[in-house]
Legacy VTK file of the C-alpha trace (Angstrom):
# vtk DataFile Version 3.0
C-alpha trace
ASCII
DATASET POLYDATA
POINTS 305 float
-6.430 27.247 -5.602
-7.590 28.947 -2.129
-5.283 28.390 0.546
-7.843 26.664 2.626
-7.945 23.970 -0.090
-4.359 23.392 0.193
-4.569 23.272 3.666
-6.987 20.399 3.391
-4.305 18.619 0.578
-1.601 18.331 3.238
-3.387 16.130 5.457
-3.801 13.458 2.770
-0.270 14.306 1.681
1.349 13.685 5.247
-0.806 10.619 5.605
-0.409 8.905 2.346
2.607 7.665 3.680
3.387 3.832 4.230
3.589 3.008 7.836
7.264 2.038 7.384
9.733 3.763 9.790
13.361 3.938 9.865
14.527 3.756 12.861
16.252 6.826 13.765
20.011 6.927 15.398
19.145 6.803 18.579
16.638 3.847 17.965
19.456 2.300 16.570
22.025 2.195 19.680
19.314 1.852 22.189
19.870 5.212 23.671
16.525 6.476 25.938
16.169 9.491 27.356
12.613 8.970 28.899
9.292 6.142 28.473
8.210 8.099 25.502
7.989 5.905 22.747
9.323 6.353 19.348
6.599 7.514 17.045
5.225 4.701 14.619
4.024 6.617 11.330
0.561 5.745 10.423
-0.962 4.448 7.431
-3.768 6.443 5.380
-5.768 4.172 6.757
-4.950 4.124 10.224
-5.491 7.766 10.137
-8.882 7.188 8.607
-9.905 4.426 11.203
-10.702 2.209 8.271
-9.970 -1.420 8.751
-9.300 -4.522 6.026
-7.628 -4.177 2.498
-9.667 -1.245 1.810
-9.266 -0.424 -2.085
-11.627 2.749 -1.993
-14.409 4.759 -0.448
-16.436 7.107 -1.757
-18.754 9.463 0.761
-21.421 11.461 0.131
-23.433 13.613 2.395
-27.124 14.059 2.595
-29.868 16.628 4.381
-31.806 14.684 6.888
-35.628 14.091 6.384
-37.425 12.568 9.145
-40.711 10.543 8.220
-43.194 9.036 10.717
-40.373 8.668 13.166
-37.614 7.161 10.582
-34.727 9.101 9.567
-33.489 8.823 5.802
-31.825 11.065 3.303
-32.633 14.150 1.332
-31.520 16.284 -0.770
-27.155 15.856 -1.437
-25.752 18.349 0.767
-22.498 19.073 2.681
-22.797 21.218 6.155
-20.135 23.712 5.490
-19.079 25.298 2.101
-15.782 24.111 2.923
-16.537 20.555 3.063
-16.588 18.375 -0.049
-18.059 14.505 -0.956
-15.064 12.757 -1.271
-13.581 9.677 -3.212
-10.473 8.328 -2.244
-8.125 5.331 -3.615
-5.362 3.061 -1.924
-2.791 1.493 -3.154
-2.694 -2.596 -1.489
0.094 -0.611 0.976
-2.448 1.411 2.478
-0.919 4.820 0.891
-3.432 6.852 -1.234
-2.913 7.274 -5.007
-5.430 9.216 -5.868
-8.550 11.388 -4.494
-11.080 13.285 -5.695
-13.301 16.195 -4.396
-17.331 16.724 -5.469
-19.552 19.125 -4.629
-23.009 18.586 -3.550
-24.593 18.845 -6.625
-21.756 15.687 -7.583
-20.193 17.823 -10.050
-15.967 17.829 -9.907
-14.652 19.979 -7.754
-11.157 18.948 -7.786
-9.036 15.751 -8.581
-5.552 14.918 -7.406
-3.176 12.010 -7.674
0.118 10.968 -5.462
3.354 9.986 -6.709
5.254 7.190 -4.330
8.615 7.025 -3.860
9.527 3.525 -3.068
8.592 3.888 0.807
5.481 4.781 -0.131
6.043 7.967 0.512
4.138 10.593 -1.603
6.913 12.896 -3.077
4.580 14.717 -5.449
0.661 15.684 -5.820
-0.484 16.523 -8.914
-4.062 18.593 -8.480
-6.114 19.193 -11.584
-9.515 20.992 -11.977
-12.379 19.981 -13.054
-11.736 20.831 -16.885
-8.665 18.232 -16.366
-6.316 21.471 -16.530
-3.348 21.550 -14.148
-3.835 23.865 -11.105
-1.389 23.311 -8.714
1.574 20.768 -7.481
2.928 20.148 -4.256
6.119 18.608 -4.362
7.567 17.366 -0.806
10.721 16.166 0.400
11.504 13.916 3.773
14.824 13.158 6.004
16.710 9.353 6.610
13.890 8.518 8.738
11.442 9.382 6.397
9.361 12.622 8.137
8.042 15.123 5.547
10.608 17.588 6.512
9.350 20.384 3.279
5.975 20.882 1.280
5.982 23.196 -1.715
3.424 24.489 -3.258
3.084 25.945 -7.092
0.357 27.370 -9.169
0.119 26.305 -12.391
2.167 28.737 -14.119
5.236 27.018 -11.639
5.211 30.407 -9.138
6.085 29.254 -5.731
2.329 30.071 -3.602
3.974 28.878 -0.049
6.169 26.688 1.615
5.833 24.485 4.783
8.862 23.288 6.742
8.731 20.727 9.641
10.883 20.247 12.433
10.927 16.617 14.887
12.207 15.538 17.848
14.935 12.796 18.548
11.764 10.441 18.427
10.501 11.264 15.152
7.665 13.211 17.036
6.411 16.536 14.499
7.225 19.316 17.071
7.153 22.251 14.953
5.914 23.430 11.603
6.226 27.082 9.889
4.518 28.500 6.859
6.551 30.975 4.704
4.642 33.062 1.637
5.766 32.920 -1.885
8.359 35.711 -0.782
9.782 33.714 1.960
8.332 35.553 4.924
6.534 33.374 7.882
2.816 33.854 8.010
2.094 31.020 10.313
3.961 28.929 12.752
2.636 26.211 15.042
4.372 24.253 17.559
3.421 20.602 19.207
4.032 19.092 22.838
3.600 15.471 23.714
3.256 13.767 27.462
5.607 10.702 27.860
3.191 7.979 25.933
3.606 10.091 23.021
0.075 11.939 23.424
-0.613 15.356 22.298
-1.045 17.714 24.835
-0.534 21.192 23.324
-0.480 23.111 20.517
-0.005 26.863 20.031
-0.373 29.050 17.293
1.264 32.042 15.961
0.207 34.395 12.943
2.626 37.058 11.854
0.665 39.478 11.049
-0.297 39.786 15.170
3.322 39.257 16.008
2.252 36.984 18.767
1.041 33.573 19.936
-2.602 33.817 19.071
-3.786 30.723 20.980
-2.923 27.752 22.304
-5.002 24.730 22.934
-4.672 21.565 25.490
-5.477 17.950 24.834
-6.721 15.233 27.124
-6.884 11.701 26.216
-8.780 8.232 27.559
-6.644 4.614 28.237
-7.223 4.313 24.587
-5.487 7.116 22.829
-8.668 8.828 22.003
-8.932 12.954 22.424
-11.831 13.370 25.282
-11.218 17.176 25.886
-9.922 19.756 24.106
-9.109 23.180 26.064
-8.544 26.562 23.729
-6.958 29.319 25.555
-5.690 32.231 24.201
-2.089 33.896 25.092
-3.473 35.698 28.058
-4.277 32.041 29.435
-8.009 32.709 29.455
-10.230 30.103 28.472
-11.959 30.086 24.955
-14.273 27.437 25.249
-14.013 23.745 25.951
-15.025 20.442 23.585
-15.539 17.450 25.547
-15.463 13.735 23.427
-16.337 10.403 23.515
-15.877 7.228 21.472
-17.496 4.165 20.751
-15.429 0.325 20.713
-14.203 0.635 17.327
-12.303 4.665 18.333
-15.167 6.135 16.650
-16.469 9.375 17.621
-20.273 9.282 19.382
-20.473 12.750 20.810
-19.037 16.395 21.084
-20.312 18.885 23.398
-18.641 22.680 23.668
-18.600 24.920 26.761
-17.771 28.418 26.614
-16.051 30.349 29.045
-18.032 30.544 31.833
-18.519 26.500 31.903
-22.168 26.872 30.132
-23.122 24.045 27.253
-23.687 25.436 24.266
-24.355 22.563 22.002
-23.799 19.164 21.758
-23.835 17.014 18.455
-23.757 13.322 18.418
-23.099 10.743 15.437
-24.769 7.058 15.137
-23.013 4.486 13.004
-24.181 1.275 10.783
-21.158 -0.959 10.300
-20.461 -3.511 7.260
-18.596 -6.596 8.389
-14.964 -5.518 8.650
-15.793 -3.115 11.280
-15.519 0.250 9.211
-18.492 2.615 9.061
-20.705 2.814 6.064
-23.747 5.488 7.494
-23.402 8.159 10.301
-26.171 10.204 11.265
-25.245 13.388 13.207
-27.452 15.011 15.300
-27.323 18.479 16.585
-29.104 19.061 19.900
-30.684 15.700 19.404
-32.021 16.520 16.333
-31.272 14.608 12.807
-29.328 16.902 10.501
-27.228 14.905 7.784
-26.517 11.591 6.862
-23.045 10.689 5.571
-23.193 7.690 3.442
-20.202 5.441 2.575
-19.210 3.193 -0.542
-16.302 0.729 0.640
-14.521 -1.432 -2.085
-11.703 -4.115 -0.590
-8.399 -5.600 -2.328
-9.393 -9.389 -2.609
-7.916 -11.451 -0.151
LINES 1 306
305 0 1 2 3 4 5 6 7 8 9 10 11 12 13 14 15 16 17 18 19 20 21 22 23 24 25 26 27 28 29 30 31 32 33 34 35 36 37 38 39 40 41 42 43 44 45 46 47 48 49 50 51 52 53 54 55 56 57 58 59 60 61 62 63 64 65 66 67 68 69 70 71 72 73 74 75 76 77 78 79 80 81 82 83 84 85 86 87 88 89 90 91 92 93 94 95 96 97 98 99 100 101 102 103 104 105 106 107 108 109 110 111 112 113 114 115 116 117 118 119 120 121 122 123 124 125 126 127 128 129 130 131 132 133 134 135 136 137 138 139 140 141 142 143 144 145 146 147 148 149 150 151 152 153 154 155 156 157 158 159 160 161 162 163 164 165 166 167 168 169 170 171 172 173 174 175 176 177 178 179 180 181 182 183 184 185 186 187 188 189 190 191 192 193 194 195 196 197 198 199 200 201 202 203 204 205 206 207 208 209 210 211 212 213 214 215 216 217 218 219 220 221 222 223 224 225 226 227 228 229 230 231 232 233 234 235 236 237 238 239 240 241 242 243 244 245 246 247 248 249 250 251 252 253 254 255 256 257 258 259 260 261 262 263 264 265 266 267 268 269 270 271 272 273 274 275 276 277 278 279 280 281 282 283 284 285 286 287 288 289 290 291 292 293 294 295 296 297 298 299 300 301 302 303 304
């Protein structure tokens, strides 16, 4: 499996986790250093934005075909080569057990399923292609307070492909994470920073094969915890370019706009929702310059109350 792929398996690895927390030891004796507050893990869903007992979703993106002035869908398409439909299930916890990648023409892709330990944190992902063959397994370990402290990743034929480790702060707050090649060498390492309400404010990035920091970017958030600007620098401290957000009521995205370097729009795309009745999206239209481009489309199935 590419790397990229992988890459894109972490993120429902790290947040297939129940939002349980163990406190930590200084959470325990009441011992502050600052106002930052302790970090409260989040839920698949939380990390979703999806709201209710949700037991599934499946989404599927579609080409945009405008007639007489009304937009609806075309032909099944995903932007970006990279992207995939998805369909994704939850345990009643919240903690995915199982999701599965299609491609545009709704053929498999790729299907993987979670192991729990009884946290509800996912200690093993099993990843199968599309023939129902094993391809790969990522088996991860955590610390008392339950942070994903190690992901390992095998082929098929049980060779180690890489390794991620993950370091945290007294607050449970992921400060740094390093990726290490099947012979143990770092090929990527990226570090966090967080202001004093436990915001985001920079990353930075370092590849080994530059043997430097190869950029480094800056976050700005509303009264709401939402990311409104996004600043990518490289090491020299000049400017790449500059994403600006915003957000409907329900966190949402509505729009994204980039600026390069000398402050100049180059493009600005902006998403419009239909909601079902708990509040969680079912159709987003982007639009790229004001102009209809694809229509994501979502399938939502609850737990029963």
């Amino acid at each position: 499996m590419k790397k990229s792929i992988l890459y894109t398996v972490i993120i429902l690895l790290i947040f297939s986790c129940s939002s349980y927390k163990k406190k930590n030891d200084l959470e325990e004796q009441n011992i502050f250093k600052n106002t930052k507050p302790f970090f409260k893990k989040k839920s698949a869903l939380e990390t979703e934005n999806l709201f209710g007992k949700v037991k599934s979703y499946k989404e599927f993106s579609y080409k945009t075909v405008e007639i007489s002035g009304e937009i609806i869908k075309g032909d099944r398409k995903r932007q970006y080569s990279s992207n995939y439909d998805i369909y994704i299930k939850y345990d009643e916890n919240g903690n995915i057990i199982e999701w599965t990648n299609y491609n545009s023409d709704g053929s498999l892709y790729i299907k993987g399923s979670n192991k729990l330990d009884d946290k509800g944190n996912c200690i093993e992902c099993v990843i199968n292609n599309p023939n129902g063959n094993l391809d790969s397994k990522i088996i991860s370990k955590y610390d008392d307070n339950d942070n994903i402290i190690e992901d390992s990743y095998y082929r098929a034929n049980g060779a180690l492909a890489f390794n991620i480790t993950y370091k945290y702060d007294d607050y449970g707050y992921l400060i740094e994470d390093n990726n290490y090649n099947s012979e143990g060498k770092l090929d990527f390492k990226k570090t966090y920073k967080y202001d004093d309400k436990g915001n985001l404010i920079e990353t930075k990035h370092f590849f080994s094969s530059k043997r430097r920091w190869s950029y480094r970017e800056i976050f700005k958030y509303d009264s709401n915890g939402n990311t409104i600007e996004l600043n990518n620098y490289n090491w020299d401290k000049n400017l790449n370019f500059k994403t600006l957000f915003k957000f409907d009521e329900k966190g949402n995205k509505t729009e994204e706009s980039r600026y390069d370097i000398n402050g100049s729009l180059g493009w600005v795309v902006n998403y419009k929702y239909d909601y079902d009745d708990k509040g969680n999206w079912i159709r987003k239209i982007k639009f790229e310059n004001e102009t209809p481009k694809y229509i994501l489309e979502r399938e939502i199935e609850y737990y029963e109350k």
